[in-house]
PDB file with SEQRES, HELIX, SHEET and CRYST1 records, atoms N, CA, C and O in Angstrom:
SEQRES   1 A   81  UNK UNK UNK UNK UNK UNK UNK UNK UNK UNK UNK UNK UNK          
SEQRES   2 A   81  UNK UNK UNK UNK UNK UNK UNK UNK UNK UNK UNK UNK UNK          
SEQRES   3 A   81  UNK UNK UNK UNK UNK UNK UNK UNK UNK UNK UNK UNK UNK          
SEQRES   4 A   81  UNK UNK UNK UNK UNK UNK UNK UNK UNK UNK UNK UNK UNK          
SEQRES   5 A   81  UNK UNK UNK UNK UNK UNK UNK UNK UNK UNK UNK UNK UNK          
SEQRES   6 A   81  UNK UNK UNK UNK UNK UNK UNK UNK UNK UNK UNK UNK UNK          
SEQRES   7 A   81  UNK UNK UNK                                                  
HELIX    1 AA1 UNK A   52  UNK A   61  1                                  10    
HELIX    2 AA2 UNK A   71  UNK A   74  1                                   4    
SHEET    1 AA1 2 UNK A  14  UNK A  15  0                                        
SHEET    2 AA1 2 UNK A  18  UNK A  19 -1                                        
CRYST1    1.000    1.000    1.000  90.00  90.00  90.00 P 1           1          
ATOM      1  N   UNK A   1       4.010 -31.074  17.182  1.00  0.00           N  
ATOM      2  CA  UNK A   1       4.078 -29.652  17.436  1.00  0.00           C  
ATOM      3  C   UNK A   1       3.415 -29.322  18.775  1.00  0.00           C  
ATOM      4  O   UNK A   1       3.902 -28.627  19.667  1.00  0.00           O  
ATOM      5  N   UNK A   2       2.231 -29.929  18.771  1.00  0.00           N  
ATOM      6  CA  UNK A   2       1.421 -29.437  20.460  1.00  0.00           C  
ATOM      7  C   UNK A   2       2.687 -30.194  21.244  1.00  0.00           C  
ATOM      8  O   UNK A   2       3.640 -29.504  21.605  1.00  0.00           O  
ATOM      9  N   UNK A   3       2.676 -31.241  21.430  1.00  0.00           N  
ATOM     10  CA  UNK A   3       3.667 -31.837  22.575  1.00  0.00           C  
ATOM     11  C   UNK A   3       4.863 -30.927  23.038  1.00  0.00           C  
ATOM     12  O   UNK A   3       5.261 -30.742  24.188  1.00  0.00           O  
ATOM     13  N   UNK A   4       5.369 -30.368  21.777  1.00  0.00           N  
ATOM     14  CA  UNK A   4       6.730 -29.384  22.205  1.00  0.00           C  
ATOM     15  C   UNK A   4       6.263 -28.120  22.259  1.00  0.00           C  
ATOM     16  O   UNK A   4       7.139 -27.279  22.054  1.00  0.00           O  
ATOM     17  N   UNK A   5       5.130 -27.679  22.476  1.00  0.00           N  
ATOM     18  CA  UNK A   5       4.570 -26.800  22.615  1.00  0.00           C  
ATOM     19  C   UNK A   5       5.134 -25.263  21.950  1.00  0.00           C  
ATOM     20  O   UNK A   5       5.296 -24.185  22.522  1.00  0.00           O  
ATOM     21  N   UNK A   6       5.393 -25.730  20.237  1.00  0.00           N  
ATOM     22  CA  UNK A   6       5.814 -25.081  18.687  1.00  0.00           C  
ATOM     23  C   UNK A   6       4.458 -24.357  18.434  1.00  0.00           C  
ATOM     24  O   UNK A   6       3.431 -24.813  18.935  1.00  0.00           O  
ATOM     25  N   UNK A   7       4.444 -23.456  17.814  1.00  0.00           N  
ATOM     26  CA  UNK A   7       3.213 -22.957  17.437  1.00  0.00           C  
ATOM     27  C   UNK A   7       3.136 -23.705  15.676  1.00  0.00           C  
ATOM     28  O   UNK A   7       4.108 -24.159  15.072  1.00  0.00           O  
ATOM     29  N   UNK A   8       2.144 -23.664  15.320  1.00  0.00           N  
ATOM     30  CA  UNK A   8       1.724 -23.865  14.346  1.00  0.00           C  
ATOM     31  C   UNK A   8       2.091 -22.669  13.028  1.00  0.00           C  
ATOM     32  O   UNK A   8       2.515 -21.518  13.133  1.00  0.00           O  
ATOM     33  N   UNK A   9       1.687 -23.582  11.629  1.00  0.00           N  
ATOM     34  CA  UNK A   9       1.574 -22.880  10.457  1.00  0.00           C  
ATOM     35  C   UNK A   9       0.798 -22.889   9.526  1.00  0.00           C  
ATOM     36  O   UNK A   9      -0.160 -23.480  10.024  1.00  0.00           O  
ATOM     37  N   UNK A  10       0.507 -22.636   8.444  1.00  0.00           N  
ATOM     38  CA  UNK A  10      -0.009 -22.112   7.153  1.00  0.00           C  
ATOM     39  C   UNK A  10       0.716 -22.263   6.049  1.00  0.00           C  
ATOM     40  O   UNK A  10       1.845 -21.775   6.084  1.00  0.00           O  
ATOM     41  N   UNK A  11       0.273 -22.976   4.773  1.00  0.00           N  
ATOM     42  CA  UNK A  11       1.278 -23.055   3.708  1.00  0.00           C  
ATOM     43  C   UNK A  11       0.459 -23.046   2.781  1.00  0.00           C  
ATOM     44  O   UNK A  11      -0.669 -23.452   3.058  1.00  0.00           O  
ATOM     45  N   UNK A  12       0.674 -22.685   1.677  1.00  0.00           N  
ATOM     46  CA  UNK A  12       0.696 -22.415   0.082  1.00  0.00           C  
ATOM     47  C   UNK A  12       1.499 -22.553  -0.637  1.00  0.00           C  
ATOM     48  O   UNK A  12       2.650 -22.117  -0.610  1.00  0.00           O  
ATOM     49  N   UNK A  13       0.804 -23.409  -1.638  1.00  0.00           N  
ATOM     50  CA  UNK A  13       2.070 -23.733  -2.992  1.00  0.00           C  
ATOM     51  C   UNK A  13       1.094 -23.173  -4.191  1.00  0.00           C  
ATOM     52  O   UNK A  13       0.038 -23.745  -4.463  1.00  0.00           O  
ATOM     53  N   UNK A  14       1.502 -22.120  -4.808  1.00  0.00           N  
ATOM     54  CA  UNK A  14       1.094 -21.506  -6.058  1.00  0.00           C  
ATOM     55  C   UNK A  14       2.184 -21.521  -7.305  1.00  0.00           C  
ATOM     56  O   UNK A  14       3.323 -21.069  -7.193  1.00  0.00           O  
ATOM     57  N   UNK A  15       1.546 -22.229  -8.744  1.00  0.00           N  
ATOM     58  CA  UNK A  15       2.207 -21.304  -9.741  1.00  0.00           C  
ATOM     59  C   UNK A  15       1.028 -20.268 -11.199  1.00  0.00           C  
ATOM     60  O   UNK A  15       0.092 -20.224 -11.997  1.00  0.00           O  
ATOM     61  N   UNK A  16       1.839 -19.845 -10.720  1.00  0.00           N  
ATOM     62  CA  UNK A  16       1.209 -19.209 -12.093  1.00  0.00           C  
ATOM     63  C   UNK A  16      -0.249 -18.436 -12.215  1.00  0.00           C  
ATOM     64  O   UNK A  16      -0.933 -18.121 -13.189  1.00  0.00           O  
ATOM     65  N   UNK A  17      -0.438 -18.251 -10.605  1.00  0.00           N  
ATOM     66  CA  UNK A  17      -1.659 -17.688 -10.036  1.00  0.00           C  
ATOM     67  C   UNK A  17      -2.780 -19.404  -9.757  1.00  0.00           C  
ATOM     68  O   UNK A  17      -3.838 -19.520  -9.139  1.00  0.00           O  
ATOM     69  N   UNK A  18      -2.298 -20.030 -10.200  1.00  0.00           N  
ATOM     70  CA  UNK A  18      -3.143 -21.111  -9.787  1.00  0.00           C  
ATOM     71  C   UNK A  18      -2.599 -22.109  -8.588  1.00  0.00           C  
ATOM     72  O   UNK A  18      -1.699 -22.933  -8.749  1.00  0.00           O  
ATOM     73  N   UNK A  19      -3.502 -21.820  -7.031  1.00  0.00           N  
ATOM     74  CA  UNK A  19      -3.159 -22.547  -6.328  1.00  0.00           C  
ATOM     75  C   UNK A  19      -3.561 -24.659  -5.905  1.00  0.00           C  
ATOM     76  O   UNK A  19      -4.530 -25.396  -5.724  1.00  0.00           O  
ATOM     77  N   UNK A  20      -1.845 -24.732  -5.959  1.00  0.00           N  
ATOM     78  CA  UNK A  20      -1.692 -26.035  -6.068  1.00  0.00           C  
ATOM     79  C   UNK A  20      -1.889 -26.795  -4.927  1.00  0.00           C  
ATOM     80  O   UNK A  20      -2.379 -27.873  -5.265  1.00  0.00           O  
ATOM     81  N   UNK A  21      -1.759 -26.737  -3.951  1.00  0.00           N  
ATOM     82  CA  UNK A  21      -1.457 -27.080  -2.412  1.00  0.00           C  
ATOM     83  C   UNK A  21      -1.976 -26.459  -1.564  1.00  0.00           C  
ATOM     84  O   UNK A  21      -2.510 -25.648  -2.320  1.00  0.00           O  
ATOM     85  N   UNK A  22      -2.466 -25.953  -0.002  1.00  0.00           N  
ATOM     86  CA  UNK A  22      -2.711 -25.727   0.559  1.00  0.00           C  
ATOM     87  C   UNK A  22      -3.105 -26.243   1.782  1.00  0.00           C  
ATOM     88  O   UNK A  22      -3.767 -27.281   1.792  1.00  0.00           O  
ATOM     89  N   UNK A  23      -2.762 -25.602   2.973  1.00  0.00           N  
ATOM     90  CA  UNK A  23      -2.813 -26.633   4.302  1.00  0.00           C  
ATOM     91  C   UNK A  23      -2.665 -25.395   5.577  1.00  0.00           C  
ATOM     92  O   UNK A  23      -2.373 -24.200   5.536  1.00  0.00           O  
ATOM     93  N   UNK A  24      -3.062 -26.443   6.816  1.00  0.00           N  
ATOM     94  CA  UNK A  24      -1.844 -26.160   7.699  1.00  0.00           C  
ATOM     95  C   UNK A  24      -1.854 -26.782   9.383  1.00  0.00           C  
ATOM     96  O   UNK A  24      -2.893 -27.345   9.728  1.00  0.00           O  
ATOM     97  N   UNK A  25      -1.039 -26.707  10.115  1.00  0.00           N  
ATOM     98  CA  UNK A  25      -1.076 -27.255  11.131  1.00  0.00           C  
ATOM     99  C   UNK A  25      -0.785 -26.380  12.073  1.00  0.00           C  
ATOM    100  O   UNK A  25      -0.417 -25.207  12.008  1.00  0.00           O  
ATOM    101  N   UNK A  26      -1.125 -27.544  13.520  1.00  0.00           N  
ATOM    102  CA  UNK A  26      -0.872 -27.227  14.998  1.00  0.00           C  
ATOM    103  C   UNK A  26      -1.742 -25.842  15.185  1.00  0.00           C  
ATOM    104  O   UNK A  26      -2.769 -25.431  14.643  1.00  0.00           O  
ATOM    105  N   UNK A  27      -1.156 -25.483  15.862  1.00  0.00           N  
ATOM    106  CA  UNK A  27      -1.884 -23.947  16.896  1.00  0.00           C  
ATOM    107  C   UNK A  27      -1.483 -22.578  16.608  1.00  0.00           C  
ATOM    108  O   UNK A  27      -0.429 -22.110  17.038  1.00  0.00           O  
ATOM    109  N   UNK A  28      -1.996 -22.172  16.158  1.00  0.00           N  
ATOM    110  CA  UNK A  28      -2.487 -20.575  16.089  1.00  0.00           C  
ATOM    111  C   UNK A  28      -2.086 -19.666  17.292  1.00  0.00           C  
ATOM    112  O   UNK A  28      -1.438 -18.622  17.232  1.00  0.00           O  
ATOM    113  N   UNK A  29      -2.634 -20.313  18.461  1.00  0.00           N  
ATOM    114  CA  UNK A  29      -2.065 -19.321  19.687  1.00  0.00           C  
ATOM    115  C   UNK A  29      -2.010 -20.749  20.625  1.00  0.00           C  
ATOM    116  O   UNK A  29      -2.744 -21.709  20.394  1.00  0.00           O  
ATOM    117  N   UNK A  30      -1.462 -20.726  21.226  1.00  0.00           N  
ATOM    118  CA  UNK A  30      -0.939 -21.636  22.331  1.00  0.00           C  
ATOM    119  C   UNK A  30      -1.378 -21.885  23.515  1.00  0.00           C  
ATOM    120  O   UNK A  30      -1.482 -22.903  24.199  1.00  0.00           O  
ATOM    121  N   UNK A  31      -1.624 -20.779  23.650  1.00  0.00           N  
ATOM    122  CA  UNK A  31      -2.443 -20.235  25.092  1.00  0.00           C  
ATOM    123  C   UNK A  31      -3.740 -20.256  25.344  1.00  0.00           C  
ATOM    124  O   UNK A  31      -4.205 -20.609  26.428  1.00  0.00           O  
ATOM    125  N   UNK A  32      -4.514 -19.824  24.219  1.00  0.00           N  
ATOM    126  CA  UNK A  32      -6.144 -20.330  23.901  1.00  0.00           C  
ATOM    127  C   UNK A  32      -6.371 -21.626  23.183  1.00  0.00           C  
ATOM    128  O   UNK A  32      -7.529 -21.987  22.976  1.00  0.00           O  
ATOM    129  N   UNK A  33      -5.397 -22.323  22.805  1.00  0.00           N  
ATOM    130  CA  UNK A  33      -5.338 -23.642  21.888  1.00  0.00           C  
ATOM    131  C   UNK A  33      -6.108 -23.294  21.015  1.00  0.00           C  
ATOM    132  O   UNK A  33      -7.195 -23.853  20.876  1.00  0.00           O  
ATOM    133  N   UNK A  34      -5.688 -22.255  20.214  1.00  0.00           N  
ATOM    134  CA  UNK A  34      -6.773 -21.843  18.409  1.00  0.00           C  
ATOM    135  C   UNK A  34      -6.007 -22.616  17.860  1.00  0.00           C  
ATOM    136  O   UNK A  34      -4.794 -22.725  18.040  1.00  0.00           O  
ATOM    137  N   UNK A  35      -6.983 -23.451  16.848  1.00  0.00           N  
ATOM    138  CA  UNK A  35      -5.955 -24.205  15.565  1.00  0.00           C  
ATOM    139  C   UNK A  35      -5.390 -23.502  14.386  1.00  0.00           C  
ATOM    140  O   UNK A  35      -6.158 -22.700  13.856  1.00  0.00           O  
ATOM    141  N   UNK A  36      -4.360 -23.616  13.931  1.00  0.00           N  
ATOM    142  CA  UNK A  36      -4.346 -22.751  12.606  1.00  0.00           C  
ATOM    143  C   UNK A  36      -5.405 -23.011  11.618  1.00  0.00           C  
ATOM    144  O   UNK A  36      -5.937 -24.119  11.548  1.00  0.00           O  
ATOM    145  N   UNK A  37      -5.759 -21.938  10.779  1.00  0.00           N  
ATOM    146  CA  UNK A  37      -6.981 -21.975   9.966  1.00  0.00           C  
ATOM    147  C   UNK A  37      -6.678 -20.852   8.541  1.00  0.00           C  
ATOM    148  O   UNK A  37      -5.971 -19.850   8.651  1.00  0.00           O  
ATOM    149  N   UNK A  38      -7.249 -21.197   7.465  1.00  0.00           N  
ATOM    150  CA  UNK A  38      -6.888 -20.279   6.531  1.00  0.00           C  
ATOM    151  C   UNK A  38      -6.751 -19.073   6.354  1.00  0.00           C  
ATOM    152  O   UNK A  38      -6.112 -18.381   5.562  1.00  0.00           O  
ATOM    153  N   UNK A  39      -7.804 -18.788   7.650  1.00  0.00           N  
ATOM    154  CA  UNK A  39      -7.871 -17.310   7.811  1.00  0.00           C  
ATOM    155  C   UNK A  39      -7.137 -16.756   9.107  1.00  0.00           C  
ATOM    156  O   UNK A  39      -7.576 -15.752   9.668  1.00  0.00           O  
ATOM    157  N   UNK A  40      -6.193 -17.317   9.500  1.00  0.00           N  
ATOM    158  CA  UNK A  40      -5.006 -17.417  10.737  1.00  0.00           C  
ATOM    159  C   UNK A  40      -4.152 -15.756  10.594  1.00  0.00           C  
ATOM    160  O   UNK A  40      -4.036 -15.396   9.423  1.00  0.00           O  
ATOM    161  N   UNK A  41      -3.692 -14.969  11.441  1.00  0.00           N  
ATOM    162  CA  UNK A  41      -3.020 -13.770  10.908  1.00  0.00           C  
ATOM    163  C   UNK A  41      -1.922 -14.347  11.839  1.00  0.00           C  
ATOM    164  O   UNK A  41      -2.004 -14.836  12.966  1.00  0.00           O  
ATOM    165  N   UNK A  42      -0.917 -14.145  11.049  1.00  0.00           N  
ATOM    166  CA  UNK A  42       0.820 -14.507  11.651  1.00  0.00           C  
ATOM    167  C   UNK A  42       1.584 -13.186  11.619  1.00  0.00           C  
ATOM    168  O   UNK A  42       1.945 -12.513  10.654  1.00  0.00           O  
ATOM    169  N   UNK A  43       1.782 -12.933  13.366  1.00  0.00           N  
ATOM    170  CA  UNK A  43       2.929 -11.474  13.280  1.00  0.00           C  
ATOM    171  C   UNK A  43       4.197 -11.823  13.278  1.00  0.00           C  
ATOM    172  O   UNK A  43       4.928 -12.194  14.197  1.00  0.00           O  
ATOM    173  N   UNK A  44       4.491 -11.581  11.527  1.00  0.00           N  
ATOM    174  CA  UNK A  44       6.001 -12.126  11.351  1.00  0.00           C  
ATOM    175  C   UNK A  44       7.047 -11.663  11.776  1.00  0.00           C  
ATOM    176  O   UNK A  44       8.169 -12.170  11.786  1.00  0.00           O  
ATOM    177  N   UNK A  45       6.588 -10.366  12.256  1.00  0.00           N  
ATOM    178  CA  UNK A  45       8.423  -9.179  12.261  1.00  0.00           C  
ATOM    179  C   UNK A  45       8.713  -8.962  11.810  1.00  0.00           C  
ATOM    180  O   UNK A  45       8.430  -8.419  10.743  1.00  0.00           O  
ATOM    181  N   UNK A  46      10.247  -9.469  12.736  1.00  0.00           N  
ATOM    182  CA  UNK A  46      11.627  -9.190  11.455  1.00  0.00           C  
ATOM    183  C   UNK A  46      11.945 -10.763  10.621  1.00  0.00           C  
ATOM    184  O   UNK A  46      13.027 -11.013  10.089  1.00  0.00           O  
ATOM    185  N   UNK A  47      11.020 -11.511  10.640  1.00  0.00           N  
ATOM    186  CA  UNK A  47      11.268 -12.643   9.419  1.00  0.00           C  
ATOM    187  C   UNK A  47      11.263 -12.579   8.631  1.00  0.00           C  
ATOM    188  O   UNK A  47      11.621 -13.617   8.075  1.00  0.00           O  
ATOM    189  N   UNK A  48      10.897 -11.424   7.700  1.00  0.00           N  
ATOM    190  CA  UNK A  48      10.940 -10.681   6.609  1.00  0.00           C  
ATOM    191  C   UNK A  48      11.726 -10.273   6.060  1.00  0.00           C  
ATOM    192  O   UNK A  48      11.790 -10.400   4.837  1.00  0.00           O  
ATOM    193  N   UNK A  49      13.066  -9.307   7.132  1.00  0.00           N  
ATOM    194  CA  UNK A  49      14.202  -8.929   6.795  1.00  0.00           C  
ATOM    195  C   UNK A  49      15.057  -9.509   6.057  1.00  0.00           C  
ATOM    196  O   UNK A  49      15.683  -8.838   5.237  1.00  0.00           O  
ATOM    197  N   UNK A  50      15.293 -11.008   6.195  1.00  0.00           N  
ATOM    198  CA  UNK A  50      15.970 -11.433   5.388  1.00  0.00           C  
ATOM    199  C   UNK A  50      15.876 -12.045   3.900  1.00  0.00           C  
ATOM    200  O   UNK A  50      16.602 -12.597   3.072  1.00  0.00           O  
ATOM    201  N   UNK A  51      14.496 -11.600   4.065  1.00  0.00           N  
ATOM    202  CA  UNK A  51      13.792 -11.748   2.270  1.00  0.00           C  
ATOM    203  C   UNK A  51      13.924 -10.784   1.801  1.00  0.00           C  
ATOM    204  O   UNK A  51      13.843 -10.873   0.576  1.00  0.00           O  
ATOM    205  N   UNK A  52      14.119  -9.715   2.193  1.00  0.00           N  
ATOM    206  CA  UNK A  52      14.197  -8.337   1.448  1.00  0.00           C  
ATOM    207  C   UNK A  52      15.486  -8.376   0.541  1.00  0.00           C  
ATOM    208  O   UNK A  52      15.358  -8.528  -0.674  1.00  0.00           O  
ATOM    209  N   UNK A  53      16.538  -8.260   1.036  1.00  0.00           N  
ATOM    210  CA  UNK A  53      18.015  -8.195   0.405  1.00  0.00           C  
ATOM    211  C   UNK A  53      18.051  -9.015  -0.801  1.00  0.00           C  
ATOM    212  O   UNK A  53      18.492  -8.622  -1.881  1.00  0.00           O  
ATOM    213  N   UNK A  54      17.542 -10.232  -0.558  1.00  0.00           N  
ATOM    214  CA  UNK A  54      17.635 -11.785  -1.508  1.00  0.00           C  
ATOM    215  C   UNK A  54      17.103 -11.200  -2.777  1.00  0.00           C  
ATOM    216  O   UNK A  54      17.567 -11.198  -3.917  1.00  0.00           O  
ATOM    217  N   UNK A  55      16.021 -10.711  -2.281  1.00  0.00           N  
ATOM    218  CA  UNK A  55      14.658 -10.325  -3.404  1.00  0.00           C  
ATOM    219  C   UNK A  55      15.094  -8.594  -4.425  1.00  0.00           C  
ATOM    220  O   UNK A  55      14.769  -7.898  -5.387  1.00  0.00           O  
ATOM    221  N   UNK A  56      16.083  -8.733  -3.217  1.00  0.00           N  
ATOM    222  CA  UNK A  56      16.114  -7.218  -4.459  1.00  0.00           C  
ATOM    223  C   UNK A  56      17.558  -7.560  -5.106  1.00  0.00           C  
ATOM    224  O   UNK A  56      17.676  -7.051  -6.221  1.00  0.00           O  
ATOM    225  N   UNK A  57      18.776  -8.359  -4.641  1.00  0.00           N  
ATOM    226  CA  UNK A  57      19.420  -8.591  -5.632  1.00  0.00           C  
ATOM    227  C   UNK A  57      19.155  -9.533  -6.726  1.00  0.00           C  
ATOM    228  O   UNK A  57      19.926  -9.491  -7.685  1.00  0.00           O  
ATOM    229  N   UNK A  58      17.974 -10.564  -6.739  1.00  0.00           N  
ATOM    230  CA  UNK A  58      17.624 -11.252  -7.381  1.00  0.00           C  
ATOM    231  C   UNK A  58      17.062 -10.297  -8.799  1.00  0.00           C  
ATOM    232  O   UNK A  58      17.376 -10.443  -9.981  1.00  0.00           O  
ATOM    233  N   UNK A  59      16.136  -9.303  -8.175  1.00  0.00           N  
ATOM    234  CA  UNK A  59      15.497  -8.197  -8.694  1.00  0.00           C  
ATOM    235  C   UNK A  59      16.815  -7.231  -9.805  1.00  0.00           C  
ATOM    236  O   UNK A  59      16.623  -6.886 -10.971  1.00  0.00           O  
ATOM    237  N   UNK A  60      17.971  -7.013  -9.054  1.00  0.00           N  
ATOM    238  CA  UNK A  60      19.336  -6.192  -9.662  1.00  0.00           C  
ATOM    239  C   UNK A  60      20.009  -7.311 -10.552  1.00  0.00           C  
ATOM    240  O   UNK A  60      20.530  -6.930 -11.600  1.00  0.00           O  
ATOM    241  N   UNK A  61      20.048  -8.667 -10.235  1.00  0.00           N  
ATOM    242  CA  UNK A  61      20.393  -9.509 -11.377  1.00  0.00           C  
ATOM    243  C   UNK A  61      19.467  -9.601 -12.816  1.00  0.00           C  
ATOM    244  O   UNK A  61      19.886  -9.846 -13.947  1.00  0.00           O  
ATOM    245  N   UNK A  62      18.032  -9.313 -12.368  1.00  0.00           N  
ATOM    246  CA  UNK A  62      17.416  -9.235 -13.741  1.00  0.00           C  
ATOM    247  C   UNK A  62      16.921  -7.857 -14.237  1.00  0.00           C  
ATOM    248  O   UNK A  62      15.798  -7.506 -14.597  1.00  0.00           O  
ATOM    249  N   UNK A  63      18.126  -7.155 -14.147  1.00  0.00           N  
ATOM    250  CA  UNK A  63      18.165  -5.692 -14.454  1.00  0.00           C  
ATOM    251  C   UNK A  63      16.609  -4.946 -14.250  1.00  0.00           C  
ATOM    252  O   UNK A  63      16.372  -4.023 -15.030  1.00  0.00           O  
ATOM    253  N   UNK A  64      15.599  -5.287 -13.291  1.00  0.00           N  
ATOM    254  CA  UNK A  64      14.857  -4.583 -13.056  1.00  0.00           C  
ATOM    255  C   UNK A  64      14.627  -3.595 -11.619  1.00  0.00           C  
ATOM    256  O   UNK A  64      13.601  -3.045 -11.217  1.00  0.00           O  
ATOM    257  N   UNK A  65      16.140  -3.620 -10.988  1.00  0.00           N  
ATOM    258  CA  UNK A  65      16.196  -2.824  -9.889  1.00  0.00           C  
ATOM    259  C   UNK A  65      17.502  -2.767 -10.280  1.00  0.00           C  
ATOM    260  O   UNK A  65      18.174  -3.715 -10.687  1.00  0.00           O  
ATOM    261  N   UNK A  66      18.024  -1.045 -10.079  1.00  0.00           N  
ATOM    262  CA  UNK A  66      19.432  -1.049  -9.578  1.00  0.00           C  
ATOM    263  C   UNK A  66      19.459  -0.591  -7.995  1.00  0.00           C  
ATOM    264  O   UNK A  66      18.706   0.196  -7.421  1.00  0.00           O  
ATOM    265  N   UNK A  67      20.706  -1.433  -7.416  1.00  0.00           N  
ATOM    266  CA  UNK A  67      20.972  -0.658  -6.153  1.00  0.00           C  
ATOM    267  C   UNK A  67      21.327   0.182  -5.217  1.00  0.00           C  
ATOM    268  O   UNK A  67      21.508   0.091  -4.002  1.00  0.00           O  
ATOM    269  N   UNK A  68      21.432   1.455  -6.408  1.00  0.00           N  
ATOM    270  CA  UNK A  68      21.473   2.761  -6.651  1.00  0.00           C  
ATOM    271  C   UNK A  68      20.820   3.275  -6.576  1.00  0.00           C  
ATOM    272  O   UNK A  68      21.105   4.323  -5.996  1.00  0.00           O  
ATOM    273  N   UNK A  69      19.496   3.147  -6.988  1.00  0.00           N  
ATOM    274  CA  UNK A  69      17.925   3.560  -7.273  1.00  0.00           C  
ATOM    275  C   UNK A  69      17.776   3.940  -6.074  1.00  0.00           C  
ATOM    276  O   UNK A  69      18.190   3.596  -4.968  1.00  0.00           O  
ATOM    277  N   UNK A  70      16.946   4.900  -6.600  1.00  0.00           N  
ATOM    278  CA  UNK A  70      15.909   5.695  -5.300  1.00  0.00           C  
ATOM    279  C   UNK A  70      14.454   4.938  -5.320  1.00  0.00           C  
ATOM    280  O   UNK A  70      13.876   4.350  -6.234  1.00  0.00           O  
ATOM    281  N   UNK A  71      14.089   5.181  -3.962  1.00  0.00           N  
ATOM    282  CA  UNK A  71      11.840   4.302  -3.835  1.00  0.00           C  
ATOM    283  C   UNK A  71      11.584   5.147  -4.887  1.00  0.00           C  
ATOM    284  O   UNK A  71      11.059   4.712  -5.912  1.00  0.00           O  
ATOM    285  N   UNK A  72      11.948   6.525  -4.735  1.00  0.00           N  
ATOM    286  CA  UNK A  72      11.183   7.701  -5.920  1.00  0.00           C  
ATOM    287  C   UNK A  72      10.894   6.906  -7.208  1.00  0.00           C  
ATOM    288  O   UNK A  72       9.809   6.863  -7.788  1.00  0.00           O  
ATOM    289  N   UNK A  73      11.808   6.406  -7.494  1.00  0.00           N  
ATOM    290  CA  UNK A  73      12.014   6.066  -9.114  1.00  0.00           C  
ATOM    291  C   UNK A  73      10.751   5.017  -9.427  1.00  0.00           C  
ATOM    292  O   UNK A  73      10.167   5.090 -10.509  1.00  0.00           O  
ATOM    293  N   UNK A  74      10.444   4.242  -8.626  1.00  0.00           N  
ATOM    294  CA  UNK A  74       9.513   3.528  -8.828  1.00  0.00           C  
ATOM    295  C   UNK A  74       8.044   3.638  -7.876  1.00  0.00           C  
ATOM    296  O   UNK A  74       7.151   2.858  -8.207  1.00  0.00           O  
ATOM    297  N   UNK A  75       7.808   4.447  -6.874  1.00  0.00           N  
ATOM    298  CA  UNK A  75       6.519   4.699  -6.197  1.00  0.00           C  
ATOM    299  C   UNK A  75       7.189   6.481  -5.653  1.00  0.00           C  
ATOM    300  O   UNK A  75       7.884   6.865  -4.713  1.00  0.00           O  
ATOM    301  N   UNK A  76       6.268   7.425  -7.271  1.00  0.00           N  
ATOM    302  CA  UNK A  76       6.803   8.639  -7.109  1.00  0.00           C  
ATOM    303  C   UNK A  76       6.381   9.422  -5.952  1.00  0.00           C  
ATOM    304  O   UNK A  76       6.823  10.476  -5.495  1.00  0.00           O  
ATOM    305  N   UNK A  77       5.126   8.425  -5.470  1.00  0.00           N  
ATOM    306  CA  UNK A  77       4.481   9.177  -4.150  1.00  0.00           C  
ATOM    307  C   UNK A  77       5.358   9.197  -2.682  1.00  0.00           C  
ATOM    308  O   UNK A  77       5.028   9.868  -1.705  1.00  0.00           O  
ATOM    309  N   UNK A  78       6.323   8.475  -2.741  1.00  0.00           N  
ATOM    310  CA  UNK A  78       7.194   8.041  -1.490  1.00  0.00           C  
ATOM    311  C   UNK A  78       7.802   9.270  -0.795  1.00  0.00           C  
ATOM    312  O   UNK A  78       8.734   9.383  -1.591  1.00  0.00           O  
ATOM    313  N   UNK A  79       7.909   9.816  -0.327  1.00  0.00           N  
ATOM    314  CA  UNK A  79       8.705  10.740   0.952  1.00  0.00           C  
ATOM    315  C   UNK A  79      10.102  10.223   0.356  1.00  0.00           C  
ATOM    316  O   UNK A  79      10.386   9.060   0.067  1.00  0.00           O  
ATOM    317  N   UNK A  80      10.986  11.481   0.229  1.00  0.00           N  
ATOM    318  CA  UNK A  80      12.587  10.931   0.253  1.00  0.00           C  
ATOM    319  C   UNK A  80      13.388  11.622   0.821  1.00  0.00           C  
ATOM    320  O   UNK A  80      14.197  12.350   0.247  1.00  0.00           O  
ATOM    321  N   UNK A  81      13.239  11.450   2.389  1.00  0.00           N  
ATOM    322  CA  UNK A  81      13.993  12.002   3.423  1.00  0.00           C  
ATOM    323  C   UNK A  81      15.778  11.594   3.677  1.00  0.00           C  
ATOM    324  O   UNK A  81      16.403  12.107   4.605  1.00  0.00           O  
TER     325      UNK A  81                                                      
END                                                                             
């Protein structure tokens, strides 16, 4: 990872609230050569975006979201502009 000058990561393997695994490698920032560390903050973005969709039809397959639904229905405090 340093050689190709990749930034580094952070990983966790949990089940069941009990963590199994834990690690991580290479660099944190590139530029200051920080190593990754447990307490590392990663600005993901939009890498996220594509967990969202997955997670909520996964969510509409086990009838606990429809994709109809309003945020209201489940966090009544939400703004519904």
């Amino acid at each position: 990872m340093d050689a190709k000058n990749i930034p580094g990561l952070a990983y966790g393997n949990a089940k069941q609230g009990k963590i199994l695994e834990q690690g991580d490698y290479g660099k944190a920032n590139l530029e200051l050569n920080v190593p990754v560390s447990a307490q590392s903050v990663f600005a993901i973005s939009s890498m996220s975006k594509q967990l969202r969709p997955r997670q909520s039809f996964l969510l509409q397959e086990e009838a606990k979201l429809g994709l109809d639904d309003w945020l209201k229905d489940y966090i009544p405090e939400a703004r519904q502009d």
